[in-house]
N, C-alpha and C positions, 0 to 999 in steps of 0.2 A: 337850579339855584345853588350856588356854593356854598356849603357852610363851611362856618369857620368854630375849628376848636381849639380850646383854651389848653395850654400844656399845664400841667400838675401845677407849678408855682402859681399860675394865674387862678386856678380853680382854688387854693389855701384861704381859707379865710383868716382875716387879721389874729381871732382868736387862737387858733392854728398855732398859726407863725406866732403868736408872743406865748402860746405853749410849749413850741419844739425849744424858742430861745432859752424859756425858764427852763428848761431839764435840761439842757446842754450846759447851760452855765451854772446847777445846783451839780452836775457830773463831776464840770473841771474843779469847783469849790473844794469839789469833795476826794478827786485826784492831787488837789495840790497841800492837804492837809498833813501830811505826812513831811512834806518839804518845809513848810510854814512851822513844822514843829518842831524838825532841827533846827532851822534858825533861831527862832525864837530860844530852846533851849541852850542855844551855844551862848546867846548874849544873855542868860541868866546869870546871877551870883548865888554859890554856893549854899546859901540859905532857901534860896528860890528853887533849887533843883529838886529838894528833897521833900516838897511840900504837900501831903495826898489829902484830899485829892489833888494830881496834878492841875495844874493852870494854863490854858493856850494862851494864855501872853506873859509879858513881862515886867513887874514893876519897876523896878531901876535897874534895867538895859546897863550892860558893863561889858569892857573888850580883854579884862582880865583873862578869860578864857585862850584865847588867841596868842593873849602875850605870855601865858605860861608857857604854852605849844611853844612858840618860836625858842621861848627860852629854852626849855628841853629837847628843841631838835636842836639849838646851837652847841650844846653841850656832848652831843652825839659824836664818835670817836670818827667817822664815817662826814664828811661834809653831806647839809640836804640836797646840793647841786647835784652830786652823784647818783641820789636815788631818783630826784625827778630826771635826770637823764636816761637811768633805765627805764622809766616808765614811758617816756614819751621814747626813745627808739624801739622801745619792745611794740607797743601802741602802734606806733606806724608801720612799721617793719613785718608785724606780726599780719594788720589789719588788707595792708597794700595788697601781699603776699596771699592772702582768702580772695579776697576779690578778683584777683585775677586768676586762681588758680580754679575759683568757682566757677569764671564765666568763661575761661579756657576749655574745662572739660563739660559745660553744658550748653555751649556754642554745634558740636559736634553731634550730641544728645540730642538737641532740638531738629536741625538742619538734616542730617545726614540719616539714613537708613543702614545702620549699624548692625552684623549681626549679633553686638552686646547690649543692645538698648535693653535688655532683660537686667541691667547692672544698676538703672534708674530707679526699677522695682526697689532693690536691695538698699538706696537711698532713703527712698519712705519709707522702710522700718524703720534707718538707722535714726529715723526722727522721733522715734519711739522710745530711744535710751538717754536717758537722763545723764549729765555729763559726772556725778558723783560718780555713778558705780562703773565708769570709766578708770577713775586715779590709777585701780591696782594694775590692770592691764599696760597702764602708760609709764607707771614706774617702773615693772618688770622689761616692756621695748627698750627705754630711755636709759634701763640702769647696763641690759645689753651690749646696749652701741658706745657703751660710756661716754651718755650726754647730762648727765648729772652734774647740778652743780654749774651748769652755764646759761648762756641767752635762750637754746636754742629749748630749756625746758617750757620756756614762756611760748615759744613760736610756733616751735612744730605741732604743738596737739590743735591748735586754731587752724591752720592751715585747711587739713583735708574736712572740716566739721558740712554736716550733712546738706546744714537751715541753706545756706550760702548758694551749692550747689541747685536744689529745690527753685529756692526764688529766681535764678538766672533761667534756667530751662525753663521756666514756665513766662519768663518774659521774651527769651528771645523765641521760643515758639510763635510767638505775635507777629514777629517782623515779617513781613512781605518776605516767600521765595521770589519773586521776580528781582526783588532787588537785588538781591546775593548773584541772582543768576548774570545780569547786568551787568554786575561787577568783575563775574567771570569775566564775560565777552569783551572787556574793557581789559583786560591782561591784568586783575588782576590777581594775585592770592590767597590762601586762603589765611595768612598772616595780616596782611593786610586788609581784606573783606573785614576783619576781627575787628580790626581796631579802628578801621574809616567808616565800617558801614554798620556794623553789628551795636559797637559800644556806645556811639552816639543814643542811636536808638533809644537801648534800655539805662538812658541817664537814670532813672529815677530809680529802679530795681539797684542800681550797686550802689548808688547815695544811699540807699536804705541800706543799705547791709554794710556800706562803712561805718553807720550809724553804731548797729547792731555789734559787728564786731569789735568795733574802738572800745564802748562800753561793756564787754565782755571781758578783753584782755586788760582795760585798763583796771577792773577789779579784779582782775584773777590775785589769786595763793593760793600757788603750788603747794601743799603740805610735803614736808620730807624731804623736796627733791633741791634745795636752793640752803646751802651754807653759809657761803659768803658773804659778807655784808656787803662788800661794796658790788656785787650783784642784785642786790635785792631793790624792790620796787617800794614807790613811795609811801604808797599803802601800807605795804608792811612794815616797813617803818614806824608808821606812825602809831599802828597798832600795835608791834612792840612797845611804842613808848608808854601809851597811854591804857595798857594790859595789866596793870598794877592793882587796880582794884575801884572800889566807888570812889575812892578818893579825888581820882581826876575823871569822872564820869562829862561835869563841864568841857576839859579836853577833848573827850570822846566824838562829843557833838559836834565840837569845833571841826575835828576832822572830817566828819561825817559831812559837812557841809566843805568844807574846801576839796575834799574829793568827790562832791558830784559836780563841781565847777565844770570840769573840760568834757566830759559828757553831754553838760547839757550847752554848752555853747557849739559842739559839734552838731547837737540838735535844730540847736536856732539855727545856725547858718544852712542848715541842709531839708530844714521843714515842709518846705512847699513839695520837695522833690516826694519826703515820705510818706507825705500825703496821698499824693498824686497814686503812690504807687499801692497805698491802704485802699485806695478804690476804683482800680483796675482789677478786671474780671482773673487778671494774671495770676492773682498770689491766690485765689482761688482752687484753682484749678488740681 
């Protein structure tokens, strides 16, 4: 006689399931609290900011906050087009440039019997150093090479960073050898293999980590090593402007919320992928 058994979902009981949903959505309530409160505080008025105990909402909603902002960055000697250009080609430029440079050198990592794969080790410590007590090391390389002072203080320290490397070896480790091997036999190489057969694959491994790295570089300040204004990124900009004191504290907010804007829309658009790849046994590993 055959039995038949029930997979996990089927065995949940309704109680179950309206328990898992309640904690999952008292989680995100409590994950988006933080976002909910910059907004709400940006569209406060000056009376409202300063009121303790503080309040999570807002009684008379006002966009004074914004329009100061604007006003004060139009006043700025520097046009704001300038700075959000550096931020979005530092952004790109910087983010492209890790991801490929990640999944270039743990393409080789994963696949090939290396006698340096002992250099993967030396990766998972370097996951161990917090990128603070890095600066002085990067300022002393940087000050060097005489790269002070330009793009390249934004780009080059994202580049070679540990996380990037880690998550690509641990997904393309997954990939079928047969199929790489196939693609030999098929003429082709191994530049190719790379980019037709390998990167398909692991779609979801570098969506996450353009993820990752976008909102890394897009909040980076460099301390010390950027003078120039019309070098300098939007964020810092706007935190010079708004560095003055409580006085424009409402600005502050404002900012804080129009700079997690392209983060999180980098987010939405790429979300299923980072999902998919939060629970793959890969990033495990």
């Amino acid at each position: 006689m055959k039995m038949a058994f029930k997979t996990p979902k089927q065995r949940r009981s309704l109680a179950g399931s309206i328990l898992t949903v309640t904690l999952l959505l008292l989680f995100g309530a409590f994950s988006a609290i933080p976002l909910y409160y910059a907004v709400v505080s940006s569209l406060k008025p000056m009376d409202e900011l300063f009121i303790f105990p503080p309040r999570i909402y807002v009684s008379r909603p006002t966009a004074d906050n914004y329009i100061n902002l604007f006003n004060l960055i139009s006043d700025a000697w520097v046009p704001m087009s300038r700075y959000l250009f550096n931020s979005v080609f530092v952004s790109v430029t910087a983010t492209v440039g890790h991801v490929m440079l990640a999944s270039m050198a743990a393409y080789p990592l994963a696949k090939y019997k290396l006698k340096i794969s002992f250099l993967f080790n030396i990766v998972v410590i370097a996951l161990l150093f917090n990128a603070t007590i890095l600066w002085i090391p990067q300022y002393i390389i940087l000050s060097n090479v005489h790269l002070l002072n330009t793009y390249w203080v934004y780009i080059l320290p994202v580049l070679p960073l540990p996380l990037g490397l880690f998550l690509m070896k641990q997904f393309i480790s997954q990939v079928p050898t047969e199929i790489i091997e196939s693609a030999k036999m098929d003429g082709a190489g191994h530049f190719r293999t790379y980019f037709s057969i390998v990167m398909p694959q692991v779609k979801p491994a570098w969506l996450t980590l353009t993820v990752f790295a976008f909102q890394m570089v897009w909040n980076q300040q460099p301390l010390n090593m950027v003078y120039d204004e019309d070098i300098k990124l939007i964020n810092m900009a706007m935190t010079q402007i708004t560095s003055v004191g409580m006085s424009r504290f409402g600005e502050s907010m404002a900012v804080g919320v129009i700079l997690m804007i392209p983060p999180i829309l980098v987010f939405v658009f790429t979300q299923k992928n980072v999902i998919e790849t939060m629970t793959m046994s890969g990033i495990k590993g």
